[in-house]
C-alpha positions in Angstrom: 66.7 11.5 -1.4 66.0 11.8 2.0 63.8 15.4 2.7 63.9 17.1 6.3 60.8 16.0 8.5 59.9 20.4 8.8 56.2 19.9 8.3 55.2 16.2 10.4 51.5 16.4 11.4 50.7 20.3 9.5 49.0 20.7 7.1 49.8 23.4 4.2 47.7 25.5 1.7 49.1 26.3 -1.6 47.7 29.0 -4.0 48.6 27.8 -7.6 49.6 24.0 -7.1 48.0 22.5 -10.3 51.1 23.3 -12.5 55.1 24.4 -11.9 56.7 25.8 -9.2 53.4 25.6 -7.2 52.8 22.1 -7.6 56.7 21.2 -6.4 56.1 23.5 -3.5 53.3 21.2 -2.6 54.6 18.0 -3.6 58.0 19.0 -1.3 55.5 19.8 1.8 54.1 16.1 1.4 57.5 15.2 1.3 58.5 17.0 4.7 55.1 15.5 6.0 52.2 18.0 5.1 48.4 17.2 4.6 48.0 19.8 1.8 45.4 21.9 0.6 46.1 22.0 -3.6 44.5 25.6 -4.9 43.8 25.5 -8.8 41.9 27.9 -11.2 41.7 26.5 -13.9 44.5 23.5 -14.2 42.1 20.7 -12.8 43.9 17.8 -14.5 47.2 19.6 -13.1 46.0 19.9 -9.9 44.3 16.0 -10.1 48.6 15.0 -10.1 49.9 17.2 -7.8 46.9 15.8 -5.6 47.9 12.0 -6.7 51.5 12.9 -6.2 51.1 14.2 -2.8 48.6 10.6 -1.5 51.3 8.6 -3.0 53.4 9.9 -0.6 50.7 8.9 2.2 50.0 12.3 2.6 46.4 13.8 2.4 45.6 16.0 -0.4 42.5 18.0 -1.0 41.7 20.3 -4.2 40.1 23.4 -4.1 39.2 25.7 -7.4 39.0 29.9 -6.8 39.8 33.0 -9.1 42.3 34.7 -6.2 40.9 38.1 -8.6 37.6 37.6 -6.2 37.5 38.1 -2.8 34.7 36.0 -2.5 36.2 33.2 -4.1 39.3 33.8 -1.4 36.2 33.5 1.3 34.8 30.2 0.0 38.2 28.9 -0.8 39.1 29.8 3.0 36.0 28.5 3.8 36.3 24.6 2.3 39.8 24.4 3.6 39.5 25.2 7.4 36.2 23.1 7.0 37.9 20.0 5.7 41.3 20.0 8.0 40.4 22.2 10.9 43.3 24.0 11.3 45.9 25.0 8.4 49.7 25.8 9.5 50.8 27.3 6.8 49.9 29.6 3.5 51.9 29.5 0.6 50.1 32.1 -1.9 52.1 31.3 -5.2 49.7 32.3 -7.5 51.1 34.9 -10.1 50.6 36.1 -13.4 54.1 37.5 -15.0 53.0 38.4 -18.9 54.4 35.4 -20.4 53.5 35.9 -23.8 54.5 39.9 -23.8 57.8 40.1 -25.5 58.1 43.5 -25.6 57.2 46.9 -23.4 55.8 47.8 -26.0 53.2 45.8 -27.0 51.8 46.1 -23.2 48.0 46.5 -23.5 45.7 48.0 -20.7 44.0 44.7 -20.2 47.3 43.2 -19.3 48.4 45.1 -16.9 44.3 45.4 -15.3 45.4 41.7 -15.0 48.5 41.0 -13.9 47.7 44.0 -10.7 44.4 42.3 -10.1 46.1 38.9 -9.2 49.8 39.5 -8.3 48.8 42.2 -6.5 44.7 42.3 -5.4 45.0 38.3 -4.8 48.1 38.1 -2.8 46.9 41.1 -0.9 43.3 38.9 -0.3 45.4 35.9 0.1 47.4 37.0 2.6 44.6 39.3 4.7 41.7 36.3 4.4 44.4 33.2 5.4 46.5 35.6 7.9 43.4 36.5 9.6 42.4 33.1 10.1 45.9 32.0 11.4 45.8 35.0 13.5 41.8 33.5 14.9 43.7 30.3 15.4 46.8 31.9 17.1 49.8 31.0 14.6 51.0 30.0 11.3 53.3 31.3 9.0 52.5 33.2 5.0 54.9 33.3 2.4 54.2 35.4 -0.6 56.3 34.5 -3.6 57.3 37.2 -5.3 60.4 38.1 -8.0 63.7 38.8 -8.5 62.5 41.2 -11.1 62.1 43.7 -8.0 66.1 44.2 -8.6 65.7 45.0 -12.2 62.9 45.7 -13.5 61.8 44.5 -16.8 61.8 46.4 -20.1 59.8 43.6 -21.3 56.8 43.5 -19.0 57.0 46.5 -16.7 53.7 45.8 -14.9 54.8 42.5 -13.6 57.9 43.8 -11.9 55.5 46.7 -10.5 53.1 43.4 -9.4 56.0 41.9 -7.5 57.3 45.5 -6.0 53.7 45.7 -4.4 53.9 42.2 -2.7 56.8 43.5 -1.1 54.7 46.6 0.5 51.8 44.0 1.1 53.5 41.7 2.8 55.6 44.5 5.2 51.9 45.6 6.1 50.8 42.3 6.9 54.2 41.4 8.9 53.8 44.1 11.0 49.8 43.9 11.2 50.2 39.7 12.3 52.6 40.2 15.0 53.2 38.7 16.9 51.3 35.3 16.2 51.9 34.8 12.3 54.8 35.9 10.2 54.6 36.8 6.9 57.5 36.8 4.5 58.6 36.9 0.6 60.3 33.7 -1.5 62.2 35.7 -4.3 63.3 33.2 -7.1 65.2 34.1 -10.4 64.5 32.5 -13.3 63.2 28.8 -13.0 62.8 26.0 -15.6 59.3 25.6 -15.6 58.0 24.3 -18.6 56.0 27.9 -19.1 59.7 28.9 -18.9 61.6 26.6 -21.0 58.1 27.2 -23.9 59.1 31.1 -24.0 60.2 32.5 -27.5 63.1 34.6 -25.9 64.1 31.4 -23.8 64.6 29.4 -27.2 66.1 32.2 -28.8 68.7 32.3 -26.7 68.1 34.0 -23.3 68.3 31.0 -21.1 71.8 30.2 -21.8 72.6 34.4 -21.4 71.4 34.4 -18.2 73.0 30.4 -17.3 76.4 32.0 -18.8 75.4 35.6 -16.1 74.8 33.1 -12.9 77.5 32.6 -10.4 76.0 28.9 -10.1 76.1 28.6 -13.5 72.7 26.9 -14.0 68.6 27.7 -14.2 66.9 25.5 -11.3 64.1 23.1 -12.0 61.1 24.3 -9.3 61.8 21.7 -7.3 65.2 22.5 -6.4 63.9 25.7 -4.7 60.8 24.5 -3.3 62.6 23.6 0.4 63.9 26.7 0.0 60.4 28.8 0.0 58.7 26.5 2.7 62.3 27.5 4.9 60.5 30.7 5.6 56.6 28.4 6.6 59.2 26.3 9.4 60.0 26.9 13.1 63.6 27.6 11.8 62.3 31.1 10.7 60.4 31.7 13.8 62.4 35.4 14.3 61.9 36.1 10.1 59.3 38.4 9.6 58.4 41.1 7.1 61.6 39.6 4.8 62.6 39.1 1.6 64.7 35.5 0.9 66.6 35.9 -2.7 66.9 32.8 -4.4 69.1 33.0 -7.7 72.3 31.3 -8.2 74.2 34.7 -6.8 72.3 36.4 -10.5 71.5 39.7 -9.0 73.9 40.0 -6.2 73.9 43.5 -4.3 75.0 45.1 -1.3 73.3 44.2 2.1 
C-alpha cells in the first residue's frame, strides 16, 4: 500500500506508542515520512518494536519513558525530545487510561477514578500545555488529543472514563483558543477499535463486539491501523483552518445531528 507523503522531513512525538493504537499512529507517521519521538511508560519491549518498526522504514525513531501523571516527567520528557531532534512538528498525546478491567458501574472504586482523571485528564492537560508551549516558542505545530466516542454516550460501565474524555474536549477548546494563531489543537474521536486490550475484554468475548459490528453502519470494528491516517489528518497542512475540533471516527456508530 502506497501511504500519502503528509509528514516528509517532520518529525512527530507520540504519547503512548509502545502498544495499540499509539504504536500504529506512530508506525503510520514513519510511513508518511516522520522521524518519531516513541513515548512509553512502562511497555519498553513494546515500544523497542514500534521503534524497530519505524527504522525499518528508514525513518528515525527515538524512545522516551515518562508517567504523563507527573508534570515533571512531562518536562524531562519535553526536555530529551527537543534535545535530540531540535524541533518537533507535531504532538500526538494518545495516552489514556479507559477502566478496562471495570465491568460494571458499580464496582467503580475511588482509586480508579483518582486514576483514570489523573492521566486522561491531568496528562493530556500537561501534554498539551508543556508540548503547545514549546511549538508555540518555535512558532507552529499542530496537537491532537485523542479522546472518545464515549463523549456521545456515556458509559454505565465506567462513568469516570467518559467524564476523562468529556474534559479533553474542554482542555483542548482552552488550548485551541490559547495557541492561536501559531499551533492548532484538535480531538481524534475513535469508536471502538480492535486492539488486542479490546479483543482480551470479557464483555468483548461474551458477545459485545459482534452487538456493536451488527449497530455499525460500516458493519465492522477497525484494527488501529486503519484509523491511524485518520488522527494524524488533523497534525497535516490539510487541517491548517481546524482548530479547537472534534473529528468522529466510527463506522457512522453514533451518528447525530450537526
Amino acid at each position: 500500500m502506497t501511504h500519502p507523503q503528509r509528514f516528509t522531513g517532520k518529525t512527530v512525538l507520540v504519547t503512548g506508542a509502545g502498544t495499540g493504537f499509539g504504536a500504529e499512529i506512530a508506525v503510520r507517521a514513519a510511513q508518511e515520512g516522520a522521524d518519531v519521538a516513541v513515548h512509553y511508560r512502562s511497555s519498553r519491549a513494546g515500544a523497542e518494536r514500534t521503534a524497530e518498526r519505524i527504522e525499518e522504514l528508514g525513518r528515525k525513531a527515538f524512545l522516551v519513558q515518562a508517567d504523563i501523571a507527573e508534570r515533571a516527567e512531562i518536562v524531562r520528557m519535553a526536555d530529551e525530545v527537543w534535545s535530540h531532534f531540535g524541533t518537533v512538528d507535531a504532538v500526538v498525546n494518545n495516552v489514556g487510561d479507559v477502566a478496562r478491567e471495570q465491568m460494571s458501574w458499580r464496582d467503580i472504586t475511588e482509586e480508579s477514578i483518582d486514576h483514570v482523571l489523573a492521566v486522561d485528564i491531568k496528562g493530556t492537560l500537561l501534554c498539551t500545555h508543556e508540548f503547545g508551549s514549546r511549538l508555540l516558542d518555535q512558532g507552529g505545530g499542530a496537537v491532537v488529543n485523542i479522546g472518545s466516542t464515549v463523549v456521545v454516550r456515556g458509559s454505565a460501565r465506567a462513568p469516570q472514563y467518559a467524564a476523562a474524555k468529556y474534559g479533553i474536549i474542554g482542555l483542548t477548546k482552552s488550548y485551541a483558543h490559547a495557541f492561536a494563531p501559531t499551533v492548532r489543537v484538535n480531538v481524534f474521536a475513535p469508536g471502538f477499535i480492535e486492539t488486542e486490550a479490546t479483543l482480551g475484554r470479557q464483555d468483548w468475548q461474551s458477545g459485545r463486539g459482534e452487538q456493536l459490528r451488527s449497530n455499525t453502519p460500516l458493519g465492522r470494528i477497525p484494527r488501529p491501523e486503519e484509523l491511524a491516517g485518520a488522527a494524524l489528518f488533523l497534525a497535516t497542512e490539510d487541517a491548517n483552518h481546524v482548530t479547537g475540533g472534534f473529528l468522529v471516527a466510527d463506522g457512522g456508530y453514533n451518528m447525530v445531528g450537526a
